[in-house]
ROTITOR-357475 format. One record per residue (C-alpha): residue in one letter; x, z, y. Coordinates in steps of 0.05 Angstrom, whole numbers, plus 5000, padded with zeros to 4 digits. Each point is the difference from the previous one (the first is absolute). Example, Ala and Ser with C-alpha at 12.3 -4.5 7.8 and 13.67 -1.06 7.14 Angstrom:
BEGIN
A524651564910;S502749875069;
END
This chain:
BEGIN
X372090743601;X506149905042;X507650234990;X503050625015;X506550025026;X505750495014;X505849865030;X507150275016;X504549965065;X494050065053;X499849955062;X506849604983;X499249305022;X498849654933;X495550414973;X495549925077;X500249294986;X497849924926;X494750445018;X498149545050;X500149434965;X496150234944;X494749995045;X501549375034;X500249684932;X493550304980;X502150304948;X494250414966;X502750785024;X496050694984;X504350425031;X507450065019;X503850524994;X508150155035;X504350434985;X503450355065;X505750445008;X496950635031;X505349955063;X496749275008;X493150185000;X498150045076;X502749274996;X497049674938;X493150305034;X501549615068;X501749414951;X493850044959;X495750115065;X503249315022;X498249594927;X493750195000;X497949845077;X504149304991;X496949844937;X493150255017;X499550454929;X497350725005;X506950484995;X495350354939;X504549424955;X506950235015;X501750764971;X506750335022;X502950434953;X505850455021;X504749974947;X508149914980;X502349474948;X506350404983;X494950564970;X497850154942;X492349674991;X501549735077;X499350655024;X492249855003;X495350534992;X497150004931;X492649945017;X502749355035;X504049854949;X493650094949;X496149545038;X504949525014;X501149914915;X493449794991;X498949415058;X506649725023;X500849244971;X505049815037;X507550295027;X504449725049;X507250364994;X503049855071;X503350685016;X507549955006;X505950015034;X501549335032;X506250025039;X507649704988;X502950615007;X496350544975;X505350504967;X499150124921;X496250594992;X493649885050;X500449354965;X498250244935;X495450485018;X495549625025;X501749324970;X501050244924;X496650734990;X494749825046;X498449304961;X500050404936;X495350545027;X496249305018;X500349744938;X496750734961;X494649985052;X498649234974;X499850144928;X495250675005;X493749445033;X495049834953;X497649385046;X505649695015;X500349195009;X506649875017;X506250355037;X503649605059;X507750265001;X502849725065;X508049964983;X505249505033;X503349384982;X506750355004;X498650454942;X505749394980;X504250325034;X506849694993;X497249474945;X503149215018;X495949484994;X492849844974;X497050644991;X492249914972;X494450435004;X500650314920;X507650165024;X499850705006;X505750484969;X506549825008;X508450375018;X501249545067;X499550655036;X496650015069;X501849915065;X496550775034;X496650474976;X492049725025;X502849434959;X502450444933;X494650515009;X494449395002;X502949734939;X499650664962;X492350055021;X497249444971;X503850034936;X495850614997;X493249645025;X502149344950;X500050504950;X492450065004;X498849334992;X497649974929;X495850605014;X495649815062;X499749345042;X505350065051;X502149525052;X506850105034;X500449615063;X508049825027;X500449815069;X505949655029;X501850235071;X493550145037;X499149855075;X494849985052;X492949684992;X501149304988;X495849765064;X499450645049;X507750224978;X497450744998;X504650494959;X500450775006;X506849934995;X507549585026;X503650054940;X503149464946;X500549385039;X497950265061;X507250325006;X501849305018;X495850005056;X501650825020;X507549664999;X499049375039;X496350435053;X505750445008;X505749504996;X495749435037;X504750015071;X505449664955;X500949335008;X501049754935;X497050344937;X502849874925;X497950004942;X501350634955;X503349784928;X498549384960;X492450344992;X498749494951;X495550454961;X492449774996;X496750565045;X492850114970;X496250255055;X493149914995;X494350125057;X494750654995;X493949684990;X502249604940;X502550694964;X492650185003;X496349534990;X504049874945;X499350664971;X492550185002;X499549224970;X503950214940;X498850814999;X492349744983;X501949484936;X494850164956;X503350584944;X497649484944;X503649375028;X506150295026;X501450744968;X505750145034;X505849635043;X505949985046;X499749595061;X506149755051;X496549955060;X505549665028;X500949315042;X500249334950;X503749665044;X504850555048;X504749825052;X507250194994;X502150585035;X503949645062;X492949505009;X496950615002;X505350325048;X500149335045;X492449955008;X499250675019;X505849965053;X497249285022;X493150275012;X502250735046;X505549675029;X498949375007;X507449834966;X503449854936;X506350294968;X505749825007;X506450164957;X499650544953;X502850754995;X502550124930;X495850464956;X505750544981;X500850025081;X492650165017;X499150424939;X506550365026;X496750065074;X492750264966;X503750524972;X502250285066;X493850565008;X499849795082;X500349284991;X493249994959;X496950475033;X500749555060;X498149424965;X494250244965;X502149784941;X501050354923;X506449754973;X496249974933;X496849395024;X506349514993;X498850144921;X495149415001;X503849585035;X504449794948;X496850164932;X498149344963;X493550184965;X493549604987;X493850374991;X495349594957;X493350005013;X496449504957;X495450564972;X496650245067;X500949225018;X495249864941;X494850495003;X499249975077;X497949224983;X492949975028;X499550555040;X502449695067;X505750445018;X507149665007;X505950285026;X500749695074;X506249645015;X504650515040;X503049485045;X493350065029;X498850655000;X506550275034;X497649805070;X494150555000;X504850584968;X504649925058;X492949835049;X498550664971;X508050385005;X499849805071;X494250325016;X502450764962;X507349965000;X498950555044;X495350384970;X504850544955;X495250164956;X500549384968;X507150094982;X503150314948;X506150525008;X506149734982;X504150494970;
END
């Protein structure tokens, strides 16, 4: 008898893909089922329609269920809900708010009250196997230095509210810990698909490149601050792989864990900001723009707006932090799935920028 999944955040891009590659990785799956916002529902259908034709699986596997993580019981009817108690196995908690700049109180709605809605829903299934939390490496927030995968709660403060309002979610999921198997996964920056470049969207490091496209008749282009910081970006595919590996370790073996999904060996942030440049422009830096002066400038509503860029973004420029990641390092051993070096995967992101930089829906609205 197979799994049977249910999963948050669909038809959000992350939660597409792991569905996908539990397939792909043949993993043994009864039924699946996704929970949809009901305003999303036309296009989780159109999404489902396409899984099932690429994948050659009957659409009878994946169940849509129109229902609200910020409600009570998930807002899902209780004959649903019933049925859903007695053969769910596994949960996938993707839903939340992802962006920079997302103002306070949507933040913890969704982030915070819908993760502990989340979390009630969990604890009433009789069959479940294990819970997969996906969280963020910068749940550090303002933390210096070597920050390891049992480093959870700490005063550092944070840097925005997706950071501060991630951070008070899975203190609530690491709660659960001793209770049922749980696996919190902690990505570090994720791009585009480490050999297609695909992404839904041109945010984090892509605001270098929504920058350098707009500022790209200038004849010389610096550097922005010291941006000595090590920027841990790390390429889609890995992410989940990576996470259906580890969301699977048996409940006996590994009971429950937290995981940095993050890059063991990341470029600084002005490598990062030099390759990208190098590869759409065909240039390198030169000089440098202090970081006071272009924080200063980011501040300026127009001048971001223009650039495409959130002014939240500079925060990891700087910020001297090492997210160890000898945990998911270890238990990945075997399986086959490494974290590709992003020196070579930076020429299909921008393969893949050039080819959308148009294409609006791809960017985000800068505030």
């Amino acid at each position: 008898m197979g799994n049977t999944y249910f999963f948050t955040g669909y038809p959000g891009y992350l939660a597409t893909y792991l569905i996908r590659e539990l397939f792909d990785a043949k993993y043994p799956v009864d039924h699946i089922y996704a929970l949809v916002l009901p305003s999303f529902m036309e296009k989780a259908q159109q999404s489902v329609q396409m899984l099932t034709d690429q994948l050659g699986i009957s659409s009878d596997k994946i169940s849509l269920i129109a229902g609200d993580i910020t409600e009570e019981r998930l807002a899902i009817q209780e004959k649903t809900y019933s049925k859903l108690m007695e053969e769910v196995t596994h949960v996938f908690h993707l839903a939340a708010i992802y962006d920079l700049a997302v103002p306070l109180e949507p933040a913890k709605k969704v982030n915070i009250t819908g993760t502990k809605n989340v979390n009630a829903f969990v604890l009433d299934l009789k069959m479940l196997e294990r819970y997969v939390y996906f969280s963020t490496a910068f749940v550090a927030g303002k933390r210096q230095g070597t920050v390891y995968e049992h480093d959870l709660q700490h005063n550092e403060g944070h840097n925005n509210h997706y950071e501060a309002t991630k951070y008070e979610a899975e203190v609530l999921v690491d709660a659960l810990k001793e209770r049922i198997p749980t696996t919190i996964i902690r990505p570090g920056i994720v791009v585009g698909h480490s050999q297609t470049g695909e992404t839904l969207k041109f945010d984090g490091p892509y605001f270098m490149l929504n920058m350098f496209r707009h500022i790209r008749f200038m004849p010389l282009i610096p550097y922005v601050g010291k941006a000595n910081a090590l920027l841990n970006v790390v390429p889609l595919d890995y992410i989940i792989q990576s996470t259906i590996y580890l969301g699977h370790m048996d409940k006996n073996q590994k009971k429950s864990a937290t995981y940095h999904l993050t890059d063991p060996n990341p470029y600084t942030a002005r490598e990062l900001y030099r390759l990208f440049m190098y590869h759409y422009l065909g240039k390198k830096p030169k000089g440098t723009v202090p970081h006071k002066l272009a924080e200063f400038h980011l501040k300026i509503p127009f001048i971001r707006k223009w650039m495409q860029v959130e002014k939240q973004a500079l925060d990891y420029f700087n910020e001297q932090t090492i997210y160890d990641c000898s945990e998911a390092q270890r238990d990945l051993k075997g399986s086959g799935i490494k974290c590709p070096d992003m020196k070579n995967v930076i020429p299909n992101l921008v393969k893949y920028y050039k080819e959308h930089a148009t294409d609006k829906s791809k960017h985000i609205e800068i505030a």
